[in-house]
C-alpha positions, 0 to 999 in steps of 0.5 A: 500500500502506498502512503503519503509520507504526510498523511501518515505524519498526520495520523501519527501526530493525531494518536500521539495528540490522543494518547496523552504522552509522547512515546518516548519509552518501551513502556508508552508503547506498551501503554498505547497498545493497550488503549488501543485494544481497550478502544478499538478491541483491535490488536496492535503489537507493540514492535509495530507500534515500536517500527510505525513510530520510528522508535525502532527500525525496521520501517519499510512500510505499514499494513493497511490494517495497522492504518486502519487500528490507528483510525479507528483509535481516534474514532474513524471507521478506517484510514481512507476516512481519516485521511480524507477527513484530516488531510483534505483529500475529501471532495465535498459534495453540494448535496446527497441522500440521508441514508442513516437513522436519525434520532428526533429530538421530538423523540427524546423525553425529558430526563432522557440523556443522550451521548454524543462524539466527534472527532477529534475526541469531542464529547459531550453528555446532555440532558433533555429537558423536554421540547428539544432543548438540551442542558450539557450535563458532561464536556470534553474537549470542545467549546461547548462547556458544562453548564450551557443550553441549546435547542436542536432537532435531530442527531444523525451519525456521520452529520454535522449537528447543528445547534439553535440558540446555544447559551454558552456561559450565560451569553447571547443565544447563538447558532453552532455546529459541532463535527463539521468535518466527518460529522458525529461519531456516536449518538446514545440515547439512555431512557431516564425511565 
């Protein structure tokens, strides 16, 4: 498989950036390896790791399987994914057919919480108070932060959501969109009945 030695630079920065540490010992690796099986139920071998990193030699080249591992460990489905999401080569469309369920805000009931992901590593926990209108219960990573409001109607996996009168930190109503590029990852809908 032939890869643009940038776009991997790219993917390495990113599970680095998602990892926490630098990988800079045999122990990290070790670590890493780990997260990586936790995260995705995947394995990936730590002289792998070890040779896809630099950190060892013997690098002349990395499986398509690895890339997509490493993918799928910052929350995309595979390295074509990541790639054209992180490193442009994504032609954009105009338009085109919704083809996957969406959850309707005039589904959810008050009480009810909903988990929602993005790349890369955005998350948030909301809570329903009825009439789509939600209240950030949880917040990682992103501009939206505990404590803030928001009304929106649907949540749909692989779409942007799009946020109506977000009252960020006690502020003026203002429109937002979350997950522009790639769209959301994951949606959990937990009853609170």
């Amino acid at each position: 498989m032939k890869i643009n030695s940038a776009h991997l630079e790219i993917l390495r920065h990113d599970v680095i950036d998602s990892f926490g540490m630098e990988l800079d010992t045999p122990k990290k690796f070790e670590i890493l390896s780990e997260e990586i099986s936790d995260r995705t139920k995947r394995l990936l071998s730590v002289s792998t790791l070890k040779r896809i990193f630099g950190y060892i030699e013997g690098y002349e080249g990395i499986r398509g399987d690895s890339l997509n591992i490493l993918s799928q460990f910052l929350g995309y489905p595979d390295w074509r994914t990541f790639e054209a999401d992180r490193c442009g080569d994504k032609k954009e469309r105009s338009s085109h057919f919704i083809i996957t369920d969406a959850l309707l805000a005039e589904n959810i009931v008050s009480g009810d919480t909903i988990e929602i992901r993005w790349n890369p590593k955005r998350r948030l926990l909301l809570k329903c108070v009825g009439d789509g209108e939600f209240d950030v219960i949880e917040a990682e990573n992103s501009k939206i932060t505990v404590g803030d409001t928001f009304r929106c109607e649907r949540f749909i996996i692989g779409e942007p959501l799009y946020i109506n009168n977000l009252i960020h930190q006690g502020g003026v109503p203002a429109l937002f969109v979350a997950g522009k590029k790639g769209g959301l990852t994951q949606v959990e809908l937990n009853s609170g009945q």
